[in-house]
Gaussian input, Z-matrix of N, CA and C with variables (Angstrom, degrees):
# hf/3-21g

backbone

0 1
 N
 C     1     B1
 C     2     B2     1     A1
 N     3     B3     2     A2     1     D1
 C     4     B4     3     A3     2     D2
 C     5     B5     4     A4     3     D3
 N     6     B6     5     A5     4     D4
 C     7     B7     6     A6     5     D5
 C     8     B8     7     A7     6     D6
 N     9     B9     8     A8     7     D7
 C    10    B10     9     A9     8     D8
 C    11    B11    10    A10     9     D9
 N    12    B12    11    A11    10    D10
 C    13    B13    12    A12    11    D11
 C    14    B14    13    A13    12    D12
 N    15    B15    14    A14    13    D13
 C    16    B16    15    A15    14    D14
 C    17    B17    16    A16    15    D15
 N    18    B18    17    A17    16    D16
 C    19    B19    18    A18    17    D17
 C    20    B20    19    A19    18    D18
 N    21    B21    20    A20    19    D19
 C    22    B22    21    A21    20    D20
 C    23    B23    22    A22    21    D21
 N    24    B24    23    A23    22    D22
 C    25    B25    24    A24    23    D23
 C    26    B26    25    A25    24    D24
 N    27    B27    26    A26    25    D25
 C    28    B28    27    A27    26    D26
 C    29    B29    28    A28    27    D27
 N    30    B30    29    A29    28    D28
 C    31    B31    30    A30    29    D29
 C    32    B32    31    A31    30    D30
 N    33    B33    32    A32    31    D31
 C    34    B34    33    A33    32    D32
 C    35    B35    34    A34    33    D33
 N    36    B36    35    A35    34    D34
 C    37    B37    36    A36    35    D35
 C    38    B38    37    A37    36    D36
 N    39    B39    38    A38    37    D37
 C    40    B40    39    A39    38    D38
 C    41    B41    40    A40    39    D39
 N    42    B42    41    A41    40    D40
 C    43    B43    42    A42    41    D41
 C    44    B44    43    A43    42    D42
 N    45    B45    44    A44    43    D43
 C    46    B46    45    A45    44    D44
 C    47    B47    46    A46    45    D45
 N    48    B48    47    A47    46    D46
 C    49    B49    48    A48    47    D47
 C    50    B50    49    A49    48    D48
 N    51    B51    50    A50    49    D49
 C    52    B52    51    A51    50    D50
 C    53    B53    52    A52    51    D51
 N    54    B54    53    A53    52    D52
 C    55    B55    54    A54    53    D53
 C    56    B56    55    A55    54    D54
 N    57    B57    56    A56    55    D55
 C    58    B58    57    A57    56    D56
 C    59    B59    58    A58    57    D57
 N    60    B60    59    A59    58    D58
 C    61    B61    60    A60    59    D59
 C    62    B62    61    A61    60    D60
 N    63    B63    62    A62    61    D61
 C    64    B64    63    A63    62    D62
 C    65    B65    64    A64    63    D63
 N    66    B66    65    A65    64    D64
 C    67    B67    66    A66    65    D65
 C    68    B68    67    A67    66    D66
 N    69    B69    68    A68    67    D67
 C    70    B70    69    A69    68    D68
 C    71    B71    70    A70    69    D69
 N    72    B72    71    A71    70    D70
 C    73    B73    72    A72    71    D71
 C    74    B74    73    A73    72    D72
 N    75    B75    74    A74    73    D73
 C    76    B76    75    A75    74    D74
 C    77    B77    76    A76    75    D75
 N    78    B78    77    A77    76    D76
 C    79    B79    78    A78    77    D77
 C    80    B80    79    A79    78    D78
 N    81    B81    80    A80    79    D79
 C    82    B82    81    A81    80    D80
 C    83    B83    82    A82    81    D81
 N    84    B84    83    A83    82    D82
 C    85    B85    84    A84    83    D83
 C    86    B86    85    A85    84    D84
 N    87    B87    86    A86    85    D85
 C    88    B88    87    A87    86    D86
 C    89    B89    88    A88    87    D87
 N    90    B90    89    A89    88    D88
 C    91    B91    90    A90    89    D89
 C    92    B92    91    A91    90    D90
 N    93    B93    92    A92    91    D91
 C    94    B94    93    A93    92    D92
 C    95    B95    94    A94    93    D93
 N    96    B96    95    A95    94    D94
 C    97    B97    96    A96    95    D95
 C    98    B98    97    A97    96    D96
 N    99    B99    98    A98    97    D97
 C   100   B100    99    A99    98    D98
 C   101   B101   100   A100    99    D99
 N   102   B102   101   A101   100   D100
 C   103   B103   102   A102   101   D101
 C   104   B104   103   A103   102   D102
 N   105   B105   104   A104   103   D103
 C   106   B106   105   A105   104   D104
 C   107   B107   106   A106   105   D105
 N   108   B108   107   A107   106   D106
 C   109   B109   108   A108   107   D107
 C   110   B110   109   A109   108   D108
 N   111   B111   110   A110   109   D109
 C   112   B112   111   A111   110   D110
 C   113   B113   112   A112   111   D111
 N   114   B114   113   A113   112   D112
 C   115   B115   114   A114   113   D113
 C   116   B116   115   A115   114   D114
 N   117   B117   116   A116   115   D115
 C   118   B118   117   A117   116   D116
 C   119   B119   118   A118   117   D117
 N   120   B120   119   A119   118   D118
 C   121   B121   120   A120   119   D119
 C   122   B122   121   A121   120   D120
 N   123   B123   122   A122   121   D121
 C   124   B124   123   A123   122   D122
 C   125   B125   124   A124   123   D123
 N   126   B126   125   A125   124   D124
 C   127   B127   126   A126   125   D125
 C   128   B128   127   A127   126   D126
 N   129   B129   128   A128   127   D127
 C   130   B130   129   A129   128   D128
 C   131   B131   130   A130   129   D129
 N   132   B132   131   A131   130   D130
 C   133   B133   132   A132   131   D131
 C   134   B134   133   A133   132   D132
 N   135   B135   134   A134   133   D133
 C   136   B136   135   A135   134   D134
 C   137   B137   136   A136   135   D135
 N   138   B138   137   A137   136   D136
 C   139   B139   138   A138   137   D137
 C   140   B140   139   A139   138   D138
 N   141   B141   140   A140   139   D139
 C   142   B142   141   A141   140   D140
 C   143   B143   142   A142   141   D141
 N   144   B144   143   A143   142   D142
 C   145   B145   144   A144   143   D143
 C   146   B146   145   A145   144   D144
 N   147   B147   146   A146   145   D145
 C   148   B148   147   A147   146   D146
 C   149   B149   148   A148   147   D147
 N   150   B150   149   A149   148   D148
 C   151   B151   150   A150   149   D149
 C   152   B152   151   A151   150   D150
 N   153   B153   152   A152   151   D151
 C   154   B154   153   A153   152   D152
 C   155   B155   154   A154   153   D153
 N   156   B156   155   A155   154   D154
 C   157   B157   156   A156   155   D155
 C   158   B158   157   A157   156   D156
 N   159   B159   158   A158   157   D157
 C   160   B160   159   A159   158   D158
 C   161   B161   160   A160   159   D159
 N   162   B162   161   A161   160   D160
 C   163   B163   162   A162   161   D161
 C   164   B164   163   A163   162   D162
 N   165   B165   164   A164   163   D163
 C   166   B166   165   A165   164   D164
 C   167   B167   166   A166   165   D165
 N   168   B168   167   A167   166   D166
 C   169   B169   168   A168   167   D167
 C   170   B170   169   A169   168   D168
 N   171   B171   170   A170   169   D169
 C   172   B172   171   A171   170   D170
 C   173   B173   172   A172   171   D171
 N   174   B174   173   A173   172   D172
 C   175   B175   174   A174   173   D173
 C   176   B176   175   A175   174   D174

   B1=1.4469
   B2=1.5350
   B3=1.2934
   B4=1.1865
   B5=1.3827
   B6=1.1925
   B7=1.3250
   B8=1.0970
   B9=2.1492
   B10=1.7258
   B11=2.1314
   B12=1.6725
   B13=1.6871
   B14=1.5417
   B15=1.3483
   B16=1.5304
   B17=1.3719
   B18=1.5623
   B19=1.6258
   B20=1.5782
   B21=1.7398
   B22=1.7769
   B23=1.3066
   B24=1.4561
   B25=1.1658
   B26=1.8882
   B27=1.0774
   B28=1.4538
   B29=1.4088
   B30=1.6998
   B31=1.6178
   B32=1.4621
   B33=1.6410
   B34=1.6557
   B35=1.9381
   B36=0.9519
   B37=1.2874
   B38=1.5373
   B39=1.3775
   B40=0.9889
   B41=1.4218
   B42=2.2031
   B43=1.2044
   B44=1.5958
   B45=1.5373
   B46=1.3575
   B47=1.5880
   B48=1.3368
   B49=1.1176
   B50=2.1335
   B51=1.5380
   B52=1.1766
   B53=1.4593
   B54=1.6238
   B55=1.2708
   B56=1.3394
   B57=1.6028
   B58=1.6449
   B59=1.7204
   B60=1.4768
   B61=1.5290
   B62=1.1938
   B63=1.3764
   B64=1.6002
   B65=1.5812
   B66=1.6456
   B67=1.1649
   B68=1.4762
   B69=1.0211
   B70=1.5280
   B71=1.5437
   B72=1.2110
   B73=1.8467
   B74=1.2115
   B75=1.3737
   B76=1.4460
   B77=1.2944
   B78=1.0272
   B79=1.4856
   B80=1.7522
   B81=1.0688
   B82=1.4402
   B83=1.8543
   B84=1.4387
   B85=1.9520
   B86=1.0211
   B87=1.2214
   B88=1.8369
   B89=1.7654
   B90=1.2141
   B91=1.0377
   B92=1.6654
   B93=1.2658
   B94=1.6464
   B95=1.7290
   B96=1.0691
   B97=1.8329
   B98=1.4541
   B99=1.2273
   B100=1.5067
   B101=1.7724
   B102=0.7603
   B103=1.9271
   B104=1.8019
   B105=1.3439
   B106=1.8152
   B107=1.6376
   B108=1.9386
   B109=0.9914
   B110=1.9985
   B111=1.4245
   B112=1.1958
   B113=1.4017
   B114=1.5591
   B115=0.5963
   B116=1.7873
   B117=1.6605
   B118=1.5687
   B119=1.2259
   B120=1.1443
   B121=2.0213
   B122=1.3647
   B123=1.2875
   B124=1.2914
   B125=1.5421
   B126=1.4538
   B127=1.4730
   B128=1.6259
   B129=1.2838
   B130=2.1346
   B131=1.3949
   B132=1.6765
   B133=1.3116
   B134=2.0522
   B135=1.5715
   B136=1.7660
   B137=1.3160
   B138=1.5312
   B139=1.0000
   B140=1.7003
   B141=1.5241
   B142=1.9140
   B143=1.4929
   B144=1.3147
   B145=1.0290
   B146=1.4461
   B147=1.5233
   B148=1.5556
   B149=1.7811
   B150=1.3769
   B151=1.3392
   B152=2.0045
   B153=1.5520
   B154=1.8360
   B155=1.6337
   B156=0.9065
   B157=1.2613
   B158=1.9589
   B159=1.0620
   B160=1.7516
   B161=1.5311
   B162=1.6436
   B163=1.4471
   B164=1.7644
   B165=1.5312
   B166=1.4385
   B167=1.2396
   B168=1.2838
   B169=1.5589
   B170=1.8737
   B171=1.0998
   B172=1.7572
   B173=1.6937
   B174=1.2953
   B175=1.6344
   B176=1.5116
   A1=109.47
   A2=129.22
   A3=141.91
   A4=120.78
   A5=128.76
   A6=137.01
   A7=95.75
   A8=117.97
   A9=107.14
   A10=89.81
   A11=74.89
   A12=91.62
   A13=122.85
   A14=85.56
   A15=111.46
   A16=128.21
   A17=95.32
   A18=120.32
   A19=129.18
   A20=74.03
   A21=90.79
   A22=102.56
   A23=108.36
   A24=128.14
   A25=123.27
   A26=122.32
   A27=113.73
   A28=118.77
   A29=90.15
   A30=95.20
   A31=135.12
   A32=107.67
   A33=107.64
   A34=104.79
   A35=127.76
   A36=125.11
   A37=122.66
   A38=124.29
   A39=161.50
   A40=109.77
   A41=109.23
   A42=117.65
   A43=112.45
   A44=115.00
   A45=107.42
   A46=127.21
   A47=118.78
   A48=126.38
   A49=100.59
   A50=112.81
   A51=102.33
   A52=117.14
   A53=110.24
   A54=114.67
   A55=121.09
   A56=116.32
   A57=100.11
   A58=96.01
   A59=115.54
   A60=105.64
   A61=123.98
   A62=117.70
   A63=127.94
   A64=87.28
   A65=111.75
   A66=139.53
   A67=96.86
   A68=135.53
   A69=145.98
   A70=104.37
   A71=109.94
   A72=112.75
   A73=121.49
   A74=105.91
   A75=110.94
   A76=135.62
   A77=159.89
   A78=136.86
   A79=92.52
   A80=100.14
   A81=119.49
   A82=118.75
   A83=101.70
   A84=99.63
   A85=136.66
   A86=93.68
   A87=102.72
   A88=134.75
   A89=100.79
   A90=95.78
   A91=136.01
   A92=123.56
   A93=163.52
   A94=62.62
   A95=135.71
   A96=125.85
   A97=101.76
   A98=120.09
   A99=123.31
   A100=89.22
   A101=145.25
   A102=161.39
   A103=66.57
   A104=111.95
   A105=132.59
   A106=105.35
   A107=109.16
   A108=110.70
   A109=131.29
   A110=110.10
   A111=102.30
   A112=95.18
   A113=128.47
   A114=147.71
   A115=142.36
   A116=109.93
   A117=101.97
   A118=109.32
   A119=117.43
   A120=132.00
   A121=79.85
   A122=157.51
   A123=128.40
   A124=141.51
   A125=98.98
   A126=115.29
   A127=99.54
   A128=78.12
   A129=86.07
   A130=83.03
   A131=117.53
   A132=143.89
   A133=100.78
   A134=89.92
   A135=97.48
   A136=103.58
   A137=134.68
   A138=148.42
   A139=127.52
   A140=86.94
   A141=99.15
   A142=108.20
   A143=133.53
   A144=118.92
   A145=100.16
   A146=120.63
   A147=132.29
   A148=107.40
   A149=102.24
   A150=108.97
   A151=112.89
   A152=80.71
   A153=84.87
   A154=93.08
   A155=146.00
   A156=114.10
   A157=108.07
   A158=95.55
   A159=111.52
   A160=96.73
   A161=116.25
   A162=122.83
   A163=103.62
   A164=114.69
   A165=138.22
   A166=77.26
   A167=141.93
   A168=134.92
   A169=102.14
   A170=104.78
   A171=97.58
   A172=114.43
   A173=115.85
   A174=109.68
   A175=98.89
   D1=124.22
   D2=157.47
   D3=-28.94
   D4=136.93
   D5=-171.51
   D6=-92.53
   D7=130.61
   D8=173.62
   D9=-103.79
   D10=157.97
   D11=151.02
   D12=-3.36
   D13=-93.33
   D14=-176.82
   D15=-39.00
   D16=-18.68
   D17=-178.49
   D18=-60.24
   D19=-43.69
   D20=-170.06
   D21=-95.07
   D22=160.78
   D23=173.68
   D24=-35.18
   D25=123.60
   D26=173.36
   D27=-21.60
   D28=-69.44
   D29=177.36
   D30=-57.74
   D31=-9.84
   D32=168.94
   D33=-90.67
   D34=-18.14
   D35=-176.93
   D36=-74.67
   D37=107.91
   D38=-150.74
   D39=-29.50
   D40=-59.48
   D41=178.04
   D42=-76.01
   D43=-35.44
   D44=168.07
   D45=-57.22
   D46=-46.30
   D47=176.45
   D48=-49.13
   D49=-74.96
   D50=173.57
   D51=-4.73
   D52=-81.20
   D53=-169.58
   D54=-56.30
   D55=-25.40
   D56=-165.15
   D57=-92.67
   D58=-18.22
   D59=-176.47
   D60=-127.55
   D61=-0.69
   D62=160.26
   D63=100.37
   D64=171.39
   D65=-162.71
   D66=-66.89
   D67=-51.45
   D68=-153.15
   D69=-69.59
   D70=-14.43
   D71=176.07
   D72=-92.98
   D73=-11.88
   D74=177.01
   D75=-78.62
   D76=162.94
   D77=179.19
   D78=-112.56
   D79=159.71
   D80=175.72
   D81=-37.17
   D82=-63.10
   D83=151.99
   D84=-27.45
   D85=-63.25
   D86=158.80
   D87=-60.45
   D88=-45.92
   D89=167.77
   D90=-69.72
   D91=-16.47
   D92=-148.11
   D93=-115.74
   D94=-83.13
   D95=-149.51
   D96=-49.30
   D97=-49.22
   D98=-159.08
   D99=-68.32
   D100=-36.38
   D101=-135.93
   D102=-95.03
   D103=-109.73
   D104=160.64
   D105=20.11
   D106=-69.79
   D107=-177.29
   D108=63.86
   D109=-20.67
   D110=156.78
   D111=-171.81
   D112=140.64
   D113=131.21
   D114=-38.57
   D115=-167.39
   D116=178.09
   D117=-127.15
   D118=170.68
   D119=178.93
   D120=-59.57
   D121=-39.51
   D122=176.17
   D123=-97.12
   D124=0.93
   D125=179.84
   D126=-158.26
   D127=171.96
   D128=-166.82
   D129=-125.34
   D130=151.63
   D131=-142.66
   D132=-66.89
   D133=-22.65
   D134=-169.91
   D135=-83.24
   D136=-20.82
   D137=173.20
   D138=-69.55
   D139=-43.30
   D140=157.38
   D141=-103.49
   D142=34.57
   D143=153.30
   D144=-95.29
   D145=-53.22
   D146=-175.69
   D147=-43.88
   D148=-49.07
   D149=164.28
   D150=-28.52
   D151=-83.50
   D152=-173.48
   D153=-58.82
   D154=-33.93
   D155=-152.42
   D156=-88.29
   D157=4.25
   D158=-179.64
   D159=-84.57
   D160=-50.45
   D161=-165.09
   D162=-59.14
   D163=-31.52
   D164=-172.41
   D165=-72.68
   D166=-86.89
   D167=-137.05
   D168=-63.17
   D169=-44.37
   D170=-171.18
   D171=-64.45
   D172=-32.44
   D173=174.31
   D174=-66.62

């Protein structure tokens, strides 16, 4: 079963993190998630961000 949002810790969640540590803590996934903003019943938005951002690395 897919891990939701809500699951993880405050501090791993994408928009919270933003706020408690500014842009510069985020890694690129994350940040691309918050952009994303929601995900699917089978993956959470950080999960298809890593996605595209893999498809970016191989060209």
């Amino acid at each position: 079963m897919p891990v939701k949002m809500k699951d993880l810790p405050i501090s791993e969640r994408p928009y919270e993190k933003l706020e408690l540590y500014g842009e510069k803590r985020l890694s690129n996934s994350e940040l691309l998630a918050i952009i994303i903003k929601t995900g699917t019943k089978e993956e959470t938005a950080v999960t298809l961000a890593q996605k595209i951002l893999k498809l970016r690395k191989r060209r």
